[in-house]
Structures are given as C-alpha cells and as structure tokens.
Backbone bond lengths (Angstrom), bond angles and torsions (degrees), N, CA, C in turn:
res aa  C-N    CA-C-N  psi(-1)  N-CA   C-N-CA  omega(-1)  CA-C   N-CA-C  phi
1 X - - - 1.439 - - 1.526 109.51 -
2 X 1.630 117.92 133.75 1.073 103.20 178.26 1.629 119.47 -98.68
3 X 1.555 121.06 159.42 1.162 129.09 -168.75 1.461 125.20 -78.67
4 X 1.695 120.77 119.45 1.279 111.34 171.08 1.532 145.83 0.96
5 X 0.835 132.96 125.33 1.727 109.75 -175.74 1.475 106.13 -91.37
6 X 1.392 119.17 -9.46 1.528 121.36 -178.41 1.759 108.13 -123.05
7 X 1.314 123.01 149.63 1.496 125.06 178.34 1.667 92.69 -64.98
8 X 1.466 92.41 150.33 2.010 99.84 -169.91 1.496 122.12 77.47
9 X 1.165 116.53 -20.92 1.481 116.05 -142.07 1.633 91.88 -95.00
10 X 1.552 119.74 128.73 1.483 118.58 158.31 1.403 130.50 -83.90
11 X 1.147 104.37 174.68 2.192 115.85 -165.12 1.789 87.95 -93.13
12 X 1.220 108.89 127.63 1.551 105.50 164.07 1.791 98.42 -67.66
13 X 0.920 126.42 144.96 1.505 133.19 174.56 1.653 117.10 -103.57
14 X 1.335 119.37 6.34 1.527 116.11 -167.46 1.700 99.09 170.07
15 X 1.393 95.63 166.93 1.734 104.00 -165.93 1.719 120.82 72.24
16 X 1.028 117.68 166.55 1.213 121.35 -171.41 2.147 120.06 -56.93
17 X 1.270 103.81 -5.21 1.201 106.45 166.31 1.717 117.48 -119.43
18 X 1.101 100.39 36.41 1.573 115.35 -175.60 1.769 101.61 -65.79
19 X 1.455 115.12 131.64 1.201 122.98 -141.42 0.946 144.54 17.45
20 X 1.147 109.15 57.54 1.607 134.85 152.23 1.691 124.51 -105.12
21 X 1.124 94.89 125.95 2.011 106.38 179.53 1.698 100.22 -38.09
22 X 1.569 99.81 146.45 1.533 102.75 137.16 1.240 94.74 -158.57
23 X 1.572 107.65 175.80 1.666 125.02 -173.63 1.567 91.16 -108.80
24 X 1.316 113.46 144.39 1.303 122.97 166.18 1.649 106.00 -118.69
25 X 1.539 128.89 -0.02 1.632 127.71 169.29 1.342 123.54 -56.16
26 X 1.383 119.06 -20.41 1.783 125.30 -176.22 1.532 102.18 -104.71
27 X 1.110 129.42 91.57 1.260 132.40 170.81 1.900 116.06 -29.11
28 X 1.420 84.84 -55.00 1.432 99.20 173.99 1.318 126.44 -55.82
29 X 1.241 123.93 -43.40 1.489 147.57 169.30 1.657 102.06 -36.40
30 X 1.764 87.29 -62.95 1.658 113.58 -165.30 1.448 104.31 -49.84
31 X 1.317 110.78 -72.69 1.915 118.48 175.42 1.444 109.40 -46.37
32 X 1.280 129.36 -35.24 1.476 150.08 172.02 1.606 118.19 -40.80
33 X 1.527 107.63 -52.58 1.050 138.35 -135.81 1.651 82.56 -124.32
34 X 1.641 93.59 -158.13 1.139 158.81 18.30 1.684 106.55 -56.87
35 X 1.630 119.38 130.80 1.544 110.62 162.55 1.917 114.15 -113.05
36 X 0.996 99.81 142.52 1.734 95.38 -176.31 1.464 99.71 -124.05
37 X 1.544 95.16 166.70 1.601 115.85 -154.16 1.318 97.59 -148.64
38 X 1.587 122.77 132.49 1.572 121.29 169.31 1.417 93.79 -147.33
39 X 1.314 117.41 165.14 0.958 136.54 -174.77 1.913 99.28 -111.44
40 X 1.908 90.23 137.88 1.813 81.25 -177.56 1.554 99.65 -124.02
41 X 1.232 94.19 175.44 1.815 111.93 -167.85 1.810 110.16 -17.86
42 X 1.480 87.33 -74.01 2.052 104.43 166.38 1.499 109.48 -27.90
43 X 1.418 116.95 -56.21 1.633 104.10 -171.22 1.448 78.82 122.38
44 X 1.066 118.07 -52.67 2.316 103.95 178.90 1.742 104.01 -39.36
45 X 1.322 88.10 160.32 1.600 103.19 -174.88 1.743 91.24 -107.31
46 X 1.285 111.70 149.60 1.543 148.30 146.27 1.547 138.51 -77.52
47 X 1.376 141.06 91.57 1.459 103.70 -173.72 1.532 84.13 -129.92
48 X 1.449 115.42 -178.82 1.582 120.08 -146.52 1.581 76.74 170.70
49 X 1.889 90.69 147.04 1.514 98.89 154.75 1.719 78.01 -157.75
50 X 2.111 105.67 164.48 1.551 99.03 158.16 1.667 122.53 -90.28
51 X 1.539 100.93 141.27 1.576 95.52 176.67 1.881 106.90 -78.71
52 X 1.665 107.40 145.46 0.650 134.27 -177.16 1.763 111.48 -113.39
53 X 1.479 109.69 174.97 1.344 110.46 -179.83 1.564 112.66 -91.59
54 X 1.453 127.12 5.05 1.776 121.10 162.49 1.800 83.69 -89.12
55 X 1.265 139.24 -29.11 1.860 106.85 -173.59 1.741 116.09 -86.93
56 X 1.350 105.45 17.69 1.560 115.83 -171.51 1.915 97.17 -99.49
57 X 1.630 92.99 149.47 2.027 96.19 173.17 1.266 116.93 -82.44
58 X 0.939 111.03 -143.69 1.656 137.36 -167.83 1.420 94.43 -89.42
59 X 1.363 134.65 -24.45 1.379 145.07 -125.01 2.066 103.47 -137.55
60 X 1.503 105.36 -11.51 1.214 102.10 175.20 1.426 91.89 88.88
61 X 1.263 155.08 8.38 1.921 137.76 -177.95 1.099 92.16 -127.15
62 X 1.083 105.56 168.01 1.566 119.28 160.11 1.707 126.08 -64.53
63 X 1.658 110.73 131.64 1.257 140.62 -167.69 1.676 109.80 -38.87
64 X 1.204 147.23 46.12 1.537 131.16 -178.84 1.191 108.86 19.93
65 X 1.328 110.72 -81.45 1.708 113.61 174.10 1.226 121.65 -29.35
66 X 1.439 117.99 -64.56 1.333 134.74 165.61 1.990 107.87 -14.42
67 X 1.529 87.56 -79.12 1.750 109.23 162.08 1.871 121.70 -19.36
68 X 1.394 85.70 -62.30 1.474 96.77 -175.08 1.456 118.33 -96.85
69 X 1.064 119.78 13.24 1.694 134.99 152.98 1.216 100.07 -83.09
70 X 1.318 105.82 -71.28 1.971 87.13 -177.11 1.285 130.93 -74.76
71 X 1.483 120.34 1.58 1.620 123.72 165.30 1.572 105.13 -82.26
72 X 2.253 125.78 -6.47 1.078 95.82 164.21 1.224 116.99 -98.39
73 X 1.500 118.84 -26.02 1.602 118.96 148.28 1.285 121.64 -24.07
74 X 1.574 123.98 -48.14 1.748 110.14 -178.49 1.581 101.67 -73.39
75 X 1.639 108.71 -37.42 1.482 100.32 -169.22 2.002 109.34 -37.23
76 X 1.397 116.03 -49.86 1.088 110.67 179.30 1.703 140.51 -59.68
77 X 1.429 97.25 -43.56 1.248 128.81 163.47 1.385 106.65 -30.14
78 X 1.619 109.01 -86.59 1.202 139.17 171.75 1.496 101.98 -26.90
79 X 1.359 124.17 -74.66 1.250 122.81 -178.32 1.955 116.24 -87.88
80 X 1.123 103.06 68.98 1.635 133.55 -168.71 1.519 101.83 -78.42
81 X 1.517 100.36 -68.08 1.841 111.94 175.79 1.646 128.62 -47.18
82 X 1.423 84.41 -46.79 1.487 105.36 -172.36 1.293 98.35 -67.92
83 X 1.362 120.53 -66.99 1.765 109.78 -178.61 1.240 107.15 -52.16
84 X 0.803 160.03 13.58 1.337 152.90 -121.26 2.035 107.20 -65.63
85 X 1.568 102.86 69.46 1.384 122.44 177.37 1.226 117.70 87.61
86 X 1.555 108.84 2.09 1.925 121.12 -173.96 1.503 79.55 -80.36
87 X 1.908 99.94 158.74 1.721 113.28 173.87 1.245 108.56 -97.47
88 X 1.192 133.99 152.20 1.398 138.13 -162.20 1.497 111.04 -166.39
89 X 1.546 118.25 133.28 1.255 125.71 158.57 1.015 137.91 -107.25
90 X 1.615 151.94 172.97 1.127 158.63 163.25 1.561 129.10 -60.08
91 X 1.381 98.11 98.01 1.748 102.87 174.29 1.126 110.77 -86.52
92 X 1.297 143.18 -53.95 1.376 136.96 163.19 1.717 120.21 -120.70
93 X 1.239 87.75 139.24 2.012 93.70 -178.63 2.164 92.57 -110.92
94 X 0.660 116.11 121.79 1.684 106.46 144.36 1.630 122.99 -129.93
95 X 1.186 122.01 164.66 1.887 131.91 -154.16 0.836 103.21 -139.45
96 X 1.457 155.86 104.27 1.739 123.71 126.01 1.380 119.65 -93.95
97 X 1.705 87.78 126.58 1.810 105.19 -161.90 2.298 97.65 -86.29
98 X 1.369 84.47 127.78 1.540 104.78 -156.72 1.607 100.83 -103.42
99 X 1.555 129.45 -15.34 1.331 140.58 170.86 1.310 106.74 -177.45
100 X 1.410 106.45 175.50 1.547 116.95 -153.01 1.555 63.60 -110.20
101 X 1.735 84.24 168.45 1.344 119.26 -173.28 1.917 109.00 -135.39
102 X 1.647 123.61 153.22 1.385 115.28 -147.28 1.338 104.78 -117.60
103 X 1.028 129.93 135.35 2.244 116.19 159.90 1.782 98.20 -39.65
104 X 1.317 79.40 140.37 1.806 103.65 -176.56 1.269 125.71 76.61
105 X 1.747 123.78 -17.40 1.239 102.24 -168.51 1.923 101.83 -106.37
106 X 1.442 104.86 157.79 1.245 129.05 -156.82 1.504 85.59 -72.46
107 X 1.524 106.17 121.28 2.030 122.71 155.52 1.676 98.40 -97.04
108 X 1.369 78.76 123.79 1.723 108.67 160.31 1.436 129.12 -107.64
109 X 1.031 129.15 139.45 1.777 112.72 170.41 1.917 101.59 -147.09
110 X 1.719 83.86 129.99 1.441 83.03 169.93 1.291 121.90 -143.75
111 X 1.365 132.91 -177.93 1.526 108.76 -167.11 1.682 94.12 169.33
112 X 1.548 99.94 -172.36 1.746 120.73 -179.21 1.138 109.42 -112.73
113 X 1.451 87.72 173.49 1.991 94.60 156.69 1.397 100.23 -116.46
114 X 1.071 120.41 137.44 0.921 141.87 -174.08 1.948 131.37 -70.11
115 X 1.567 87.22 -37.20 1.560 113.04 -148.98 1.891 98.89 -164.22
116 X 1.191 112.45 124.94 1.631 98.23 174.37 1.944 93.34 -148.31
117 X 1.403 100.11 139.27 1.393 70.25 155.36 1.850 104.43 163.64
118 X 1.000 146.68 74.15 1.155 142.41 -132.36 1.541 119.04 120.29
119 X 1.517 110.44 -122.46 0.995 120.07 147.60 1.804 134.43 -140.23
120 X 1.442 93.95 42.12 1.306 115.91 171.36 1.687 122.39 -125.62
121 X 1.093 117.40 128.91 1.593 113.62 -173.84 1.563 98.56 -133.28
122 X 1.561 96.61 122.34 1.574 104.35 159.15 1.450 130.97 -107.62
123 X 1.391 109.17 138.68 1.263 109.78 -144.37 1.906 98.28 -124.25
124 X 1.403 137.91 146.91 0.974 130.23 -174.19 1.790 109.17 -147.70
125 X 1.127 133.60 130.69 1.458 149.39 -161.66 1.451 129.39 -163.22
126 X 1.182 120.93 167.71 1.665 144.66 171.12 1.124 119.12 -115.78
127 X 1.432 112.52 135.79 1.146 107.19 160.66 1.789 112.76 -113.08
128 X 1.079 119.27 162.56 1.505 118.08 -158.89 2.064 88.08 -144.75
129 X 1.662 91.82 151.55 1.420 96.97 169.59 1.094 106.38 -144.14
130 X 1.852 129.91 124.19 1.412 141.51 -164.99 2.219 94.11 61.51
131 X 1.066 116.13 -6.57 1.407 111.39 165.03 1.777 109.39 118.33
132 X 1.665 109.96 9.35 1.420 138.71 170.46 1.205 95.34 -72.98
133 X 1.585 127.34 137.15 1.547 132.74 150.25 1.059 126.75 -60.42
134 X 1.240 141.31 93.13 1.313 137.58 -179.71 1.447 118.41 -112.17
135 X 1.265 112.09 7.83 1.514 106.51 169.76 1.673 121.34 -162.83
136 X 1.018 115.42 95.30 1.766 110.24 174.63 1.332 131.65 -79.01
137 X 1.118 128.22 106.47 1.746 135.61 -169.56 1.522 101.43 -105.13
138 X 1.473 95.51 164.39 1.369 135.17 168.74 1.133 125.68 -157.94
139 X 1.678 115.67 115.85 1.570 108.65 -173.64 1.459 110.89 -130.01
140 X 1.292 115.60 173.58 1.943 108.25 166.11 1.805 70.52 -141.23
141 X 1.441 88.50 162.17 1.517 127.97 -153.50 1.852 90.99 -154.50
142 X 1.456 96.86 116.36 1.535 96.23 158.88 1.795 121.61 -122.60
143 X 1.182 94.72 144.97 1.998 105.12 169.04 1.388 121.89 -44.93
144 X 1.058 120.87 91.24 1.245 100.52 164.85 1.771 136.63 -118.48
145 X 1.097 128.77 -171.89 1.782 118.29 -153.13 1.738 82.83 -114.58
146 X 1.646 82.78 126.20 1.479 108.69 157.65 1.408 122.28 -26.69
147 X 1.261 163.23 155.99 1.477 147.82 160.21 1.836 88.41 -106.64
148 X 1.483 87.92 151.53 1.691 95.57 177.54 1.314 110.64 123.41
C-alpha cells in the first residue's frame, strides 16, 4: 500500500482514484469533495476529483464555490513540503474563473509555491477540466500553533 502524501491523509483503496491521498480532517472539504492528491514524477503535487451533478448551479456548470473549495484544497496540497505537517489556514484565496466546467469531466489543479518562508506560504495554480482552464488562483496560507 502506498503512503499518504500528507500527515493524516488516507490511500483511496478502490474506484477511479485508487491510490491517491485524501484528507478526511475538513468536514467540509469531505461533503465537498471527495478531493485527491498524488504526488507526480517532478515531486509537484496533483489533485483532481470527478465533477458530478450536486457540484453543478442553477445554470447546468459547475458551482464557483465548488471551484474555490478545491483551489483551497490544492492550496494545501500544493504546499505539502513546506508545511511540512504544521496546521495552517487560509488568509487569502483569490480566482478568476476563465471557463465553465461540465458533470463528469475530471478537475485538476496544479501549481507552485510561490514564496515560503516563516510562517507564511504563497501559493499560485490552475485548475483545468478534461485539461481546459477553468480557474486561476492565488492564495497565502499561514502556520499556525496547535491550541492545547
């Protein structure tokens, strides 16, 4: 079996993302999601989930929100190393949504860090659907201390 790419994070075991990471700690994420995470050849991270018809609008595309839930899911992903298992939240998310996205086809998002260094990391990515751009982010993500 292969090993998480993030501390916490479990191996999907079956279905089309069968060994591939996900986090089950964000409830929200979880109902959100499922979101998956792999690590590729380079050492950059990957995450992808399929859209379905609960992440689509009023309008038949996919949810904005939808979008920007999983651009903060990659934000983390993406910056995997850098945290390196420290907990961290979202100080700024920004998006410009560049095409709609469809039920069934595979969202990807991938990207850098930008900036690391302290306890702030900025992180910058795409998300793509069937391999279309449909979403450009920019986030910073800061460290923060456990309580307890």
């Amino acid at each position: 079996m292969s090993e998480a790419v993030f501390p916490g994070g479990h191996i999907a075991e079956d279905g089309e993302f069968a060994g591939w990471s996900y986090w089950q700690g964000d409830p929200f994420e979880t109902r959100s999601g499922p979101f998956y995470t792999q690590r590729e050849e380079d050492g950059s991270f990957v995450c992808a989930f399929r859209a379905e018809e609960r992440h689509m609008n009023g309008a038949g595309f996919m949810h904005g929100g939808c979008l920007l839930t999983f651009a903060d899911y990659a934000l983390f992903s993406i910056a995997t190393d850098e945290l390196a298992g420290d907990m961290a939240v979202t100080m700024n998310l920004s998006g410009d949504f560049l095409d709609s996205a469809q039920n069934g086809q595979l969202i990807e998002a991938r990207g850098e860090v930008t900036r690391a260094g302290g306890r702030t990391i900025y992180v910058r990515g795409l998300v793509t659907a069937d391999g279309k751009s449909v979403l450009s982010f920019t986030g910073i993500i800061a460290k923060v201390r456990r309580k307890g």
